[in-house]
C-alpha positions as CSV (number, residue, x, y, z in Angstrom):
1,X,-12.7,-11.9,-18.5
2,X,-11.5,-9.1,-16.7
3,X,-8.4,-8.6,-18.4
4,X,-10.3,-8.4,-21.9
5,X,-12.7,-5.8,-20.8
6,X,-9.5,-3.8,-19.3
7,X,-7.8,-4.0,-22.7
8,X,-9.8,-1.4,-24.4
9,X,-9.0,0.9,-21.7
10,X,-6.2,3.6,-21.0
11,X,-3.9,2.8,-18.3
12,X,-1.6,4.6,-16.8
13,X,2.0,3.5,-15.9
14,X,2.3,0.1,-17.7
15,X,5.2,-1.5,-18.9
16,X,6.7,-1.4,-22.5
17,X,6.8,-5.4,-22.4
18,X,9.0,-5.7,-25.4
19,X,7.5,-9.4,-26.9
20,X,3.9,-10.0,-26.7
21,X,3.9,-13.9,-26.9
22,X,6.1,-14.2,-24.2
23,X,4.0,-11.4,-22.2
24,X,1.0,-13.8,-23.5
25,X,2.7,-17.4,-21.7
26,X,3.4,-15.4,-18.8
27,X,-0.3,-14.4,-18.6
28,X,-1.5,-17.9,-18.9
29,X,0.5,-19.4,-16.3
30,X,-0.2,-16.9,-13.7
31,X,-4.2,-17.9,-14.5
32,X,-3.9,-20.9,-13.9
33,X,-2.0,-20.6,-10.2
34,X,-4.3,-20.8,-7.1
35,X,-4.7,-17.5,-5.5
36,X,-1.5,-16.1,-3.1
37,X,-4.9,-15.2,-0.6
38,X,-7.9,-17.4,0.1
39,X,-10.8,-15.4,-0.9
40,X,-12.8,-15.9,2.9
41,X,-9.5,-13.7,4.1
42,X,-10.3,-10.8,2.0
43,X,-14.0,-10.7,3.4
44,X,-12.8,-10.9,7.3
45,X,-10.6,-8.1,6.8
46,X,-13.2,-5.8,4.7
47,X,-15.1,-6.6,8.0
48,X,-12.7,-5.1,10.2
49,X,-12.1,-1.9,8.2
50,X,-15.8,-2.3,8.5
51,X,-15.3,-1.5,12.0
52,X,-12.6,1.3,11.5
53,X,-15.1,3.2,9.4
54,X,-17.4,3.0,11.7
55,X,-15.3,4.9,14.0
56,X,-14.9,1.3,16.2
57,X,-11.3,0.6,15.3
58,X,-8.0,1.9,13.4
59,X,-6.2,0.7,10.2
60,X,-2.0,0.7,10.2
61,X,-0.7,-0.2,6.9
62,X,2.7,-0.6,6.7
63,X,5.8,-2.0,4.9
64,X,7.7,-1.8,2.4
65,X,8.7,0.7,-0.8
66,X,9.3,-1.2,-3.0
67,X,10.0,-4.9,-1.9
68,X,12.6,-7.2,-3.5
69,X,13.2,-10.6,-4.2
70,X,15.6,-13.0,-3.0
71,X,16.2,-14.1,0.5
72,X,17.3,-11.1,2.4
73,X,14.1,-9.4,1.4
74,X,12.3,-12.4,2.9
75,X,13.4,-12.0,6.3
76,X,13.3,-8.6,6.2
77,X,9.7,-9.4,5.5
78,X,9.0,-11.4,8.6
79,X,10.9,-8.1,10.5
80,X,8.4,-5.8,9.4
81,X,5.8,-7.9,10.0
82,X,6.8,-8.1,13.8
83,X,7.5,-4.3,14.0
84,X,3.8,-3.6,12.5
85,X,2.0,-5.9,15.5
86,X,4.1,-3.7,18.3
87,X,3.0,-1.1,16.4
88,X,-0.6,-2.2,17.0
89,X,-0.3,-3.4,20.1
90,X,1.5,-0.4,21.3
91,X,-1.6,2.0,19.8
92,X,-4.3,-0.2,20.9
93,X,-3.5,0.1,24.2
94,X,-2.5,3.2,24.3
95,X,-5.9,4.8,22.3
96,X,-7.6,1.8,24.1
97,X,-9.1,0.8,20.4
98,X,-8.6,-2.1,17.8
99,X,-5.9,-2.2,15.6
100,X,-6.1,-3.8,12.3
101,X,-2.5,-4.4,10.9
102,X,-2.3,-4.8,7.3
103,X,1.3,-5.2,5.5
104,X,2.5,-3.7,2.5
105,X,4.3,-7.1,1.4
106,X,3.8,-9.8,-0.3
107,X,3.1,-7.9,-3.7
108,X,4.3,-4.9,-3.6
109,X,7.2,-5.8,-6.4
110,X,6.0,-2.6,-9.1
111,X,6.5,1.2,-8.6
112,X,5.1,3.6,-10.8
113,X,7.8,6.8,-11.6
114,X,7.2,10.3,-12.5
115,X,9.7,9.5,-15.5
116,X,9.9,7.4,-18.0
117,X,13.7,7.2,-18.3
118,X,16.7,7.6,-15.7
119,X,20.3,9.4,-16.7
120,X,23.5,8.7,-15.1
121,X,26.6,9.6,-16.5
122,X,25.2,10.5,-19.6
123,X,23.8,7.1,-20.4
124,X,19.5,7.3,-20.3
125,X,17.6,3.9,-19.6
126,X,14.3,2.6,-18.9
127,X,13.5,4.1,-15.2
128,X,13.4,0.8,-12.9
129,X,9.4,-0.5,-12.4
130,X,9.8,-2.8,-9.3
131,X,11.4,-6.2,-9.1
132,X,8.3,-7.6,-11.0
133,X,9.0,-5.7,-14.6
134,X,13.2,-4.6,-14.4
135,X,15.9,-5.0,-12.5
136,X,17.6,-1.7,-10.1
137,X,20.9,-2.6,-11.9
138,X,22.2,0.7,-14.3
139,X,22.7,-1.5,-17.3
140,X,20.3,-2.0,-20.5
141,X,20.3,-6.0,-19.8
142,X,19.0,-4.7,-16.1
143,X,16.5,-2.4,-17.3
144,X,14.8,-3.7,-19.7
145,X,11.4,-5.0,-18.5
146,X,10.7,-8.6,-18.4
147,X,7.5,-10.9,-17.5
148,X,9.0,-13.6,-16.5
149,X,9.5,-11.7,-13.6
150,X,5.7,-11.4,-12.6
151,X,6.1,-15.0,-12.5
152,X,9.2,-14.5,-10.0
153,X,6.6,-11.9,-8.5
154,X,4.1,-14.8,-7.7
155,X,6.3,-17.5,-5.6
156,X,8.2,-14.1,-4.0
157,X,4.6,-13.8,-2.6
158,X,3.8,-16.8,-2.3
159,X,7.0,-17.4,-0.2
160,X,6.1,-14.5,2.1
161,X,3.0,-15.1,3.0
162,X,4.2,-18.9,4.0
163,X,6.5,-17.2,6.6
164,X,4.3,-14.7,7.8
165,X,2.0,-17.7,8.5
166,X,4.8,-19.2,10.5
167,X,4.8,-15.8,12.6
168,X,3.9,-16.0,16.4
169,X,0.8,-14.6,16.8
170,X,-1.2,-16.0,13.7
171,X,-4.3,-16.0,14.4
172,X,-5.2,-20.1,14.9
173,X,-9.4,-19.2,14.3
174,X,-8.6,-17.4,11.3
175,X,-7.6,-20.7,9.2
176,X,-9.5,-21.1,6.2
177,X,-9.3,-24.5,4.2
178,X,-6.5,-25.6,5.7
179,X,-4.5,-22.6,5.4
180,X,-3.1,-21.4,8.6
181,X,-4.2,-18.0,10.1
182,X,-2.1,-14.9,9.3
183,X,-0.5,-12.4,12.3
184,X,-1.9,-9.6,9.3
185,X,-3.3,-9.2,6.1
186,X,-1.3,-7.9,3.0
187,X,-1.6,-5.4,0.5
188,X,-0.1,-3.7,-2.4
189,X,-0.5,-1.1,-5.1
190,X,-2.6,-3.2,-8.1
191,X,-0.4,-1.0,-10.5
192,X,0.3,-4.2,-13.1
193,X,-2.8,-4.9,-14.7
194,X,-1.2,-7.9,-16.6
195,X,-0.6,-9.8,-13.1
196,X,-3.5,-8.3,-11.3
197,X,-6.0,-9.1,-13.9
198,X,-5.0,-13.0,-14.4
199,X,-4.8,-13.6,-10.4
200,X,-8.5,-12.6,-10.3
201,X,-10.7,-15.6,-9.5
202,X,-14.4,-16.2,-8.4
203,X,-16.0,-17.2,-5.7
204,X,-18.3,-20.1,-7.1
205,X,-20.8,-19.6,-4.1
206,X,-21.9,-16.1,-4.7
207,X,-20.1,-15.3,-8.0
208,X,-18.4,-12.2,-6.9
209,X,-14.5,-11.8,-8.2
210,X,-11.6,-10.9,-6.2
211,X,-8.3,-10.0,-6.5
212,X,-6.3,-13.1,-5.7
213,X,-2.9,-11.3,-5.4
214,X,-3.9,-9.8,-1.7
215,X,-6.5,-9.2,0.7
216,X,-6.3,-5.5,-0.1
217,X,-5.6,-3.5,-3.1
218,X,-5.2,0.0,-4.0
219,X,-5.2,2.9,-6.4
220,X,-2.0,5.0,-6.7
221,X,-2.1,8.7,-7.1
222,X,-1.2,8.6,-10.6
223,X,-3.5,5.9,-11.9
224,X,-6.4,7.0,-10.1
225,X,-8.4,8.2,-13.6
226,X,-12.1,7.7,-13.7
227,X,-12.3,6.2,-17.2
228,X,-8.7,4.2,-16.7
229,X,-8.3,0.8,-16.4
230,X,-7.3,0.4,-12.8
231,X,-10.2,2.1,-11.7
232,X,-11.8,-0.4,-13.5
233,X,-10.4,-3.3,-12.3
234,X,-10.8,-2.1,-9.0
235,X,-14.3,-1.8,-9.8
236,X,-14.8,-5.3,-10.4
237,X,-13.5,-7.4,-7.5
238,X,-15.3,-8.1,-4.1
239,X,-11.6,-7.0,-2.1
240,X,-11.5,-3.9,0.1
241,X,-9.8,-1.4,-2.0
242,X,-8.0,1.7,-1.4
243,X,-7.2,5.0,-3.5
244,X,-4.6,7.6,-3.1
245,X,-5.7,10.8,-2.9
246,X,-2.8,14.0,-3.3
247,X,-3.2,18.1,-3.0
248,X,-4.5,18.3,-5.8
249,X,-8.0,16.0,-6.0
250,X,-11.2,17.5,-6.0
251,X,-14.1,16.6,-4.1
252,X,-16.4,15.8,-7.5
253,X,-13.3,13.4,-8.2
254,X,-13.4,11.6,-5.0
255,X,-17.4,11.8,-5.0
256,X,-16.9,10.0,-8.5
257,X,-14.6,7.5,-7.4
258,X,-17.3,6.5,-4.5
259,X,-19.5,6.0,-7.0
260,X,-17.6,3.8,-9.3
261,X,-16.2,1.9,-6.7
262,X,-18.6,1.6,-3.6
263,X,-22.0,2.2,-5.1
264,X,-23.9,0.7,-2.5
265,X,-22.0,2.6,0.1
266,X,-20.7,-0.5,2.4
267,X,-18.5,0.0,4.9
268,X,-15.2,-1.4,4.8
269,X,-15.3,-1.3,1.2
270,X,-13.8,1.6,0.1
271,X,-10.5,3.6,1.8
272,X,-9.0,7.1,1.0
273,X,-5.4,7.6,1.5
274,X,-4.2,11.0,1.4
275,X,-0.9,11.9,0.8
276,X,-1.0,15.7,1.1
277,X,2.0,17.0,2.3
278,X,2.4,18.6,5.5
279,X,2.3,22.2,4.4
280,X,-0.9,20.7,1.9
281,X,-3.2,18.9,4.6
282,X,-4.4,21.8,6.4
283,X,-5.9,23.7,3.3
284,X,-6.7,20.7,1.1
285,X,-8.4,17.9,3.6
286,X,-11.2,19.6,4.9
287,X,-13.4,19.9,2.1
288,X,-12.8,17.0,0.7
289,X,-13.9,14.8,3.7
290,X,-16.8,17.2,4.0
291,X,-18.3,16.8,1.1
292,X,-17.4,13.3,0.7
293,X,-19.0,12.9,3.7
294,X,-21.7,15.0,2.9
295,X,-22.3,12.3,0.5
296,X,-23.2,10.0,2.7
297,X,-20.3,8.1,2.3
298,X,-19.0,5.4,4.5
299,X,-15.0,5.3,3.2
300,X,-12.6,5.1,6.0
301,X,-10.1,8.0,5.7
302,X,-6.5,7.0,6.7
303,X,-3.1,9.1,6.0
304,X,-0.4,8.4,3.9
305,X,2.3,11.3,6.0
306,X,5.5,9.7,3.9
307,X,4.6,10.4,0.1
308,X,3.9,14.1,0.5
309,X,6.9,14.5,2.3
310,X,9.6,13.4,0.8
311,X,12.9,16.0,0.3
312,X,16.3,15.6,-1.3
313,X,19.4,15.9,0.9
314,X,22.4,17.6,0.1
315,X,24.2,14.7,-0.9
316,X,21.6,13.6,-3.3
317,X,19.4,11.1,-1.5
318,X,15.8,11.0,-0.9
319,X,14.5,11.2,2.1
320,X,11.7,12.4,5.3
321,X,12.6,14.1,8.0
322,X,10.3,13.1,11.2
323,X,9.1,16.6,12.2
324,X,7.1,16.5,8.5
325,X,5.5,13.2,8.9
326,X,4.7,13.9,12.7
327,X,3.1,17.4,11.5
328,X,1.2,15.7,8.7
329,X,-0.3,12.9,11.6
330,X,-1.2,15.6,13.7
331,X,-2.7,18.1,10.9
332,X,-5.1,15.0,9.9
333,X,-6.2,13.6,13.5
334,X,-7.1,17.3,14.2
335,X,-8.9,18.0,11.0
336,X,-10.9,14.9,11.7
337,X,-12.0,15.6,15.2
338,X,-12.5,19.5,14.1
339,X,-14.9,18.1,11.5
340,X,-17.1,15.5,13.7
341,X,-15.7,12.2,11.6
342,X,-13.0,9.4,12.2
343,X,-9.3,9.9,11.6
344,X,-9.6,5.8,10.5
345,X,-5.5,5.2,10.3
346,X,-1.7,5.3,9.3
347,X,-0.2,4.2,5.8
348,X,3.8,4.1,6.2
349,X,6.4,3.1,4.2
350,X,8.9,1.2,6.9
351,X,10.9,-1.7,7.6
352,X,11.9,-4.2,10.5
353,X,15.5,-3.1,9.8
354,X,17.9,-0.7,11.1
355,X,18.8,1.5,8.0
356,X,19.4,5.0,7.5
357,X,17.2,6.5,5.0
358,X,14.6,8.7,7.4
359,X,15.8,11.8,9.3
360,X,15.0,11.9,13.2
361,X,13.6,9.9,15.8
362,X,14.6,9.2,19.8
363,X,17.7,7.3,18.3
364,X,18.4,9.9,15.8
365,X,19.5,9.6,11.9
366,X,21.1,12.6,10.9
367,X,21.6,13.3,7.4
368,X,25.3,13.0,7.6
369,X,24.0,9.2,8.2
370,X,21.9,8.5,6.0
371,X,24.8,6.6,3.6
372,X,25.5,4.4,6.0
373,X,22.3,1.7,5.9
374,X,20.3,3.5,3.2
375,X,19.4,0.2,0.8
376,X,16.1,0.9,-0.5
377,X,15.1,-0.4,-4.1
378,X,13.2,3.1,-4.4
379,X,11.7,5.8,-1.7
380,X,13.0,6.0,2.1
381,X,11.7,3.8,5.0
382,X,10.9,4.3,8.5
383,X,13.0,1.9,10.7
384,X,12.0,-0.4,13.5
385,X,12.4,2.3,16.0
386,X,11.0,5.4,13.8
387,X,8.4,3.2,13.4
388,X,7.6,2.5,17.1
389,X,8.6,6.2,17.6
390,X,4.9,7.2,15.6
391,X,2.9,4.2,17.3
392,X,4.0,6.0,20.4
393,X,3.0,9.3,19.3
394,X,-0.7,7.7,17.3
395,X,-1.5,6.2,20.7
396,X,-1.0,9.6,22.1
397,X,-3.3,11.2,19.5
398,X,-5.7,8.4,19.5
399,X,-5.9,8.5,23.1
400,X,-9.8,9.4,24.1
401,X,-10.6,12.4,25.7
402,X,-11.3,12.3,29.5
């Protein structure tokens, strides 16, 4: 089993689950539930970021943080999920390409932290993990991680992806075994080995494994080691898979990932998503895709403009002022057509909603606003129209040269 194998492996960013039988039960029920993501969906959509690498179409990821459980975070869901299609209809037609939306929801319920521990006050605790391992409460009860909740984790899903189903524009000739067509695939950060590794299943015709918690997985900055486990899980499924790539990657890192995870260099397999940092992008991105592509490598290159910019206000919050992330789309699109290959995407962190947590955009949030809707579980969101504010300005970037 996967999870075996994985177990003799460093990795990075796991919980301290504090009783290993119950960790154990918890384990064993989540093997035994069907997947959240009929395996055939996970091949259609490796084929159309098949197509992106190719140069033949363009990848928007987007959604959430951190997501949430209970109901609100449900129809905040189906919000987003809307906002990402006018995304993609609004840069398809405007860069007069394909669009492949893809969601970050319907797993995306653990957050790796640069710390271990939070203070307030005076009183330390456990940082919070994501809905899926703690609770965003400031209290030890709150705080202390639990897996029972990867089982809450699994319906939250599974509830999402029942309403994004119910969406309007599911796509009726994408049903597969009954299961109606989705308006876009999901995808989260596979940082919980001990729910990603039990969800895996196998396709009994050809034998291959997949991740059965999404269509499409990925590889956070911090867990991206070449002898970790998550690199290693990663390795072993069938799924299109992702890795984040920051300032400071190398290109022998990246030309070792490629190897580990897309040996036979297929496209649609593998995606890079930098997070550099708009003052970062310029000096850093070139000669990585160069010699990555130098490689021979197919991976579709997409960027991640929220991640490397992210600032703290004056009155303490965390957030992303516009101008970066704009800077960092345009820095990457231009690198990209400097170098002769295929700026393949956008990765943002954003929601359907109408909160305050991002700075800028044609209906502007100031900081002086950003207390008034700021309810992220953890890092600041685009909303609906900052959102549509960058499909705007990708469709203008996108746009082919006449």
């Amino acid at each position: 089993m996967i999870g075996t194998a994985l177990g003799a492996l460093k990795s990075a960013q796991q919980p301290d689950w504090p009783d290993p039988a119950t960790l154990a039960t918890v384990v064993d029920l989540l093997s035994e539930q069907p997947p959240l993501t009929p395996l055939a969906e996970s091949d259609a959509l490796r084929a159309r970021l098949a197509a992106a690498a190719r140069g033949e179409a363009l990848l928007l990821q987007g959604g959430h943080c951190a997501e949430e459980f209970g109901d609100r975070a449900l129809v905040e869901a189906e919000s987003t999920a809307t906002t990402l299609r006018q995304m993609a209809e609004v840069i398809s037609y405007g860069a007069a390409v394909p669009v492949v939306p893809l969601g970050r929801m319907a797993g995306q319920y653990a957050k790796p932290r640069s710390k271990p521990t939070e203070e307030r006050d005076g009183v330390t605790l456990p940082a919070y993990r994501g809905d899926a391992v703690n609770g965003l409460g400031f209290t030890a009860a709150d705080r202390a991680a639990d897996p029972w909740r990867m089982m809450t984790a699994y319906d939250t899903a599974a509830r999402t992806l029942d309403r994004i189903r119910l969406l309007p524009g599911a796509d009726a000739e994408a049903e597969v075994a009954g299961v109606p067509g989705l308006p876009l695939h999901v995808s989260h950060e596979a940082l919980l080995l001990d729910y990603e590794s039990p969800l895996v299943r196998v396709d009994e015709a050809t034998g291959r494994r997949y991740a059965g918690s999404g269509h499409f997985v990925w590889i956070g900055e911090r867990t991206r080691q070449l002898d970790g486990g998550h690199v290693a899980f990663a390795a072993q499924i069938a799924n299109p898979v992702g890795v984040k790539v920051g300032p400071t990657a190398t290109a022998d890192e990246l030309l070792a990932l490629v190897e580990l995870l897309d040996p036979d260099a297929e496209p649609g397999r593998l995606t890079f998503i930098t997070r550099m940092g708009a003052e970062a992008i310029r000096e850093v991105l070139p000669g990585l895709v160069e010699k990555v592509t130098a490689a021979g490598s197919p991976a579709l290159w997409v960027t991640d403009p929220m991640h490397g910019n992210t600032r703290v206000a004056p009155g303490g919050r965390k957030t992303r002022l516009l101008d970066d992330i704009t800077a960092e789309i345009r820095a990457f699109v231009e690198i990209h057509r400097e170098l002769g290959t295929h700026p393949g995407g956008l990765h943002l962190e954003l929601t359907g909603a109408h909160v305050t947590e991002c700075v800028g955009g044609t209906d502007p949030v100031t900081l002086d606003d950003l207390d008034l809707r700021y309810t992220t579980a953890c890092d600041p969101r685009l909303n609906r129209g900052q959102a549509l504010d960058l499909a705007f300005l990708a469709a203008d970037l996108w746009r082919p040269a006449t």
